[in-house]
C-alpha positions in Angstrom: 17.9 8.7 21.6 17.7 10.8 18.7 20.9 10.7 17.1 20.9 10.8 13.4 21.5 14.8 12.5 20.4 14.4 8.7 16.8 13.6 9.8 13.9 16.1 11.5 14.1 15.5 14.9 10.2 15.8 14.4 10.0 12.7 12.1 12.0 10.8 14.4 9.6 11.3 17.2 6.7 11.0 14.8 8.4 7.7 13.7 9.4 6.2 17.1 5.6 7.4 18.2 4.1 6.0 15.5 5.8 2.5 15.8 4.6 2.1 19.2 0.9 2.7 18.3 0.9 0.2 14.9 2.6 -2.4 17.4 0.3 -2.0 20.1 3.4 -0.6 22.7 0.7 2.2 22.9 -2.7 0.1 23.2 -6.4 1.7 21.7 -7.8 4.5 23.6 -4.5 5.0 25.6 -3.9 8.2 27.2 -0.2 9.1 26.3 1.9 11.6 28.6 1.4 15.3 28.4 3.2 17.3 26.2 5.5 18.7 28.5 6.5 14.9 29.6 7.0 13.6 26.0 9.3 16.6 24.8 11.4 16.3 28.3 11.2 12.5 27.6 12.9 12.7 23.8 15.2 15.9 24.8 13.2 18.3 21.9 11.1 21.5 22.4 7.1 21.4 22.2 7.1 23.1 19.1 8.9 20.1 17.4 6.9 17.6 19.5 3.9 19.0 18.6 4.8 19.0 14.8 5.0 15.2 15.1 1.8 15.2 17.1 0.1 16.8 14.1 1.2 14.2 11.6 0.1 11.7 13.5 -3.0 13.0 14.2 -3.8 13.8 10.4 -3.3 10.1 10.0 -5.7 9.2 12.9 -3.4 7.6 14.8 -4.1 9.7 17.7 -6.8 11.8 19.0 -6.2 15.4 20.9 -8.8 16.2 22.8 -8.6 20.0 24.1 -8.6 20.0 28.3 -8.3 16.5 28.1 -5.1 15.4 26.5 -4.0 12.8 23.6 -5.0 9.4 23.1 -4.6 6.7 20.8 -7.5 6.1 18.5 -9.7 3.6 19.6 -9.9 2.3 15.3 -6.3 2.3 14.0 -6.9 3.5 10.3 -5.6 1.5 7.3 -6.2 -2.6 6.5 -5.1 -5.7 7.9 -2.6 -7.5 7.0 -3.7 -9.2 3.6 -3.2 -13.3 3.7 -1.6 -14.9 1.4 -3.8 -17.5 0.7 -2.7 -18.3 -3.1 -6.2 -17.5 -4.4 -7.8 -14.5 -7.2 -10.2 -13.9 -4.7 -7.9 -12.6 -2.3 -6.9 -9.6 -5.0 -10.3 -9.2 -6.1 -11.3 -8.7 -2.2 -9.1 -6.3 -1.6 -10.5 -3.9 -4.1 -13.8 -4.0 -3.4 -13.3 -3.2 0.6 -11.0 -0.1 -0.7 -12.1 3.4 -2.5 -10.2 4.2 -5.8 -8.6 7.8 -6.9 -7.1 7.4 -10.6 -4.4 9.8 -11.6 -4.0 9.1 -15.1 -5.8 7.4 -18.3 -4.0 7.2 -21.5 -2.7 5.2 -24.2 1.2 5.4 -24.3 4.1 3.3 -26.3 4.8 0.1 -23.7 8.4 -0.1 -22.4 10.5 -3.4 -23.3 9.6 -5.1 -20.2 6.0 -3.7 -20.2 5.0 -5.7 -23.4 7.3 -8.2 -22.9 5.4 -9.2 -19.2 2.2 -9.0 -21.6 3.8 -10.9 -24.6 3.5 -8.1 -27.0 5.0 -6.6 -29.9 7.9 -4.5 -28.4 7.0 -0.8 -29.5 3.4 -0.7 -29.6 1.0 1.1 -27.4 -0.8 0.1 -24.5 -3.1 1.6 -22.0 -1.8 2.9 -18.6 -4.1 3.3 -15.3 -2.0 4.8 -12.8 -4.3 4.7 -9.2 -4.6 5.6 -6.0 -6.2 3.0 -3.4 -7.4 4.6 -0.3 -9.1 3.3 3.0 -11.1 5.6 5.0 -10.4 8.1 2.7 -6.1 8.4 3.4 -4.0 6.6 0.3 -2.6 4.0 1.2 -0.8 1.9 -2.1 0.2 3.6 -5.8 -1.3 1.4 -8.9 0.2 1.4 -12.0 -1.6 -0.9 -14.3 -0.7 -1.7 -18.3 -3.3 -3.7 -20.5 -3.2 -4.3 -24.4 -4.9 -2.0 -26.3 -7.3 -4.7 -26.9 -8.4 -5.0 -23.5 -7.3 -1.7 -21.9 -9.7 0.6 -24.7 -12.9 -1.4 -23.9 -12.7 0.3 -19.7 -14.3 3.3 -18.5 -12.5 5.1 -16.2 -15.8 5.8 -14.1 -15.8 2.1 -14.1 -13.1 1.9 -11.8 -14.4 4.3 -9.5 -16.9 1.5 -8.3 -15.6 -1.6 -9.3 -11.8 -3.1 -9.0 -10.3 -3.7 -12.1 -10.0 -7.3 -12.0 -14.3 -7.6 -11.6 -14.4 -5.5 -14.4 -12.3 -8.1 -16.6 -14.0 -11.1 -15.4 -17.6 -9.5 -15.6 -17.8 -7.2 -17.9 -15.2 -8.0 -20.5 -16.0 -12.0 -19.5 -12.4 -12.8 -19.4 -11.7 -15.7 -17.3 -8.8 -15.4 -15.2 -6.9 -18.1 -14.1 -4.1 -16.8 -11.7 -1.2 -14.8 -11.1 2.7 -14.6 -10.8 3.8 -12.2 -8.3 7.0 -10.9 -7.1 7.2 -9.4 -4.1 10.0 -6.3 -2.9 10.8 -3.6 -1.4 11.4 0.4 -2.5 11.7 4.0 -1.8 9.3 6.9 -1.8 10.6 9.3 -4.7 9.5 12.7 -5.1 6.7 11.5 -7.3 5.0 8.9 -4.9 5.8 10.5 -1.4 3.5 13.5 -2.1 0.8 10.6 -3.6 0.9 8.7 -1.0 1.2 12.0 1.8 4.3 10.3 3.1 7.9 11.7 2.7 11.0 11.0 -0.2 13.1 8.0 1.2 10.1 6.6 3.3 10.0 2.8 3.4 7.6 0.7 0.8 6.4 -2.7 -0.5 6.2 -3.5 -3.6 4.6 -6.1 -5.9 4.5 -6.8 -9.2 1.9 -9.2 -10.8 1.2 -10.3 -14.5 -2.0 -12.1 -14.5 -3.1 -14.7 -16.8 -6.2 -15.9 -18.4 -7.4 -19.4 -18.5 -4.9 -20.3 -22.1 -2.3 -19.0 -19.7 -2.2 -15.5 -22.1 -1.0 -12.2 -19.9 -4.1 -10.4 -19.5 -2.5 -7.5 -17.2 0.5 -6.7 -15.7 0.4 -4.4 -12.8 3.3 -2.5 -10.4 1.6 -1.2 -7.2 3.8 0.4 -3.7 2.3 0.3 -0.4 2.7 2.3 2.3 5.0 0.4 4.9 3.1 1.9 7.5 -0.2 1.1 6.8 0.1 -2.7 4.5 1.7 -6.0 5.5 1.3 -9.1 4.3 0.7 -12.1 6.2 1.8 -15.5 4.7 0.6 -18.8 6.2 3.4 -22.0 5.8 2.2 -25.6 6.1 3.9 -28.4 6.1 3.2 -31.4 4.3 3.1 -35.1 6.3 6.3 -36.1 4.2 8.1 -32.9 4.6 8.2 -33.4 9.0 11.7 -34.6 8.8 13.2 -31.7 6.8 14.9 -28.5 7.9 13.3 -24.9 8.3 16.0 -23.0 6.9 16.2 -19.2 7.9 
């Protein structure tokens, strides 16, 4: 069952453990198997076993209870899945139901496709935010934000301790914003974010990228953020329209 060599056989566990809790295999409040069952079960000693037990547990996944055993915590840590509902308010949402760590504050010259995503001069300087976003207190997503100088130098980084930074646009810099293009991808941890986001290199993660606009359609921010596979999904409603029934769903 555990067959690829080039990875911990205590990640795999911890992995293959882990998947059956976020997926509800393993159900809230579940009592799993002993210790002695689960290292028989996946062929390792309790030493390794109990190496992916800790992980999980420092994620609150689970809950070892001493005389009693392990269970699966009865609230899952982390957020829903986020729905795509095509509105600001989603975004703005978001922020306010999550706690904010930032990493770094700083003017610094904007790469080519920085100021070209905010249509500015190639060369000059604009302010970086880079952020963490945690719920409950465990990171969960990386932030990297990039303003003009215009916009960027009128924040206060205490600011965005207790307010998301797209309240603090609309009111307190009364910018009215109108909407958003978003891409959405997929990455790898590096040896910068994996510690950040208390994962490990190579681990799975979302990505988006956003530039949003004000209401004369004028970039106000572009922003690069990675989630945690593991803890962030997003959930995407389709409707059809009445003249759209005799069409294909193409896969």
């Amino acid at each position: 069952m555990l067959a690829n060599k080039a990875i911990p056989l205590y990640y795999q566990i911890e992995t293959i453990l882990r998947r059956k809790i976020l997926e509800g295999e393993f159900e809230s409040g579940m009592l799993l198997a002993n210790e002695e069952t689960l290292a028989e079960q996946y062929k390792v000693s309790r030493i390794t076993l109990r190496q992916a037990l800790s992980s999980l547990e420092q994620d609150g996944l689970i809950i070892r209870k001493r005389g009693k055993g392990t269970f699966v915590s009865e609230t899952l840590p982390g957020l829903q899945a986020a729905n795509l509902t095509g509105s600001m308010e989603d975004l703005i949402s978001m922020g306010i139901k999550t706690s904010t760590k930032i990493i770094n504050f700083s003017l610094t010259p904007g790469a080519r496709t920085i100021t070209d995503c905010l249509a500015l001069p190639e060369g000059i300087e604009v302010v970086r935010i880079e952020r963490l976003r945690l719920a409950k207190g465990s990171p969960f997503s990386y932030i990297l934000n990039h303003l003009s100088p215009t916009i960027g130098q009128k924040i206060q980084p205490a600011d965005l301790l207790v307010k998301p930074l797209l309240k603090i646009l609309e009111d307190d810099l009364h910018i009215d914003l109108a909407g958003a293009i978003q891409k959405i991808g997929a990455d790898i941890a590096d040896s910068y974010i994996a510690p950040l986001l208390k994962i490990r290199v190579g681990d799975p993660l979302l990505k988006i990228e956003r530039t949003v606009f004000d209401e004369d359609q004028k970039p106000v921010e572009y922003v690069s953020a990675l989630y945690r596979a593991d803890r962030y999904s997003y959930t995407v409603r389709l409707e059809r329209k009445e003249a759209e029934r005799t069409s294909q769903w193409n896969l």
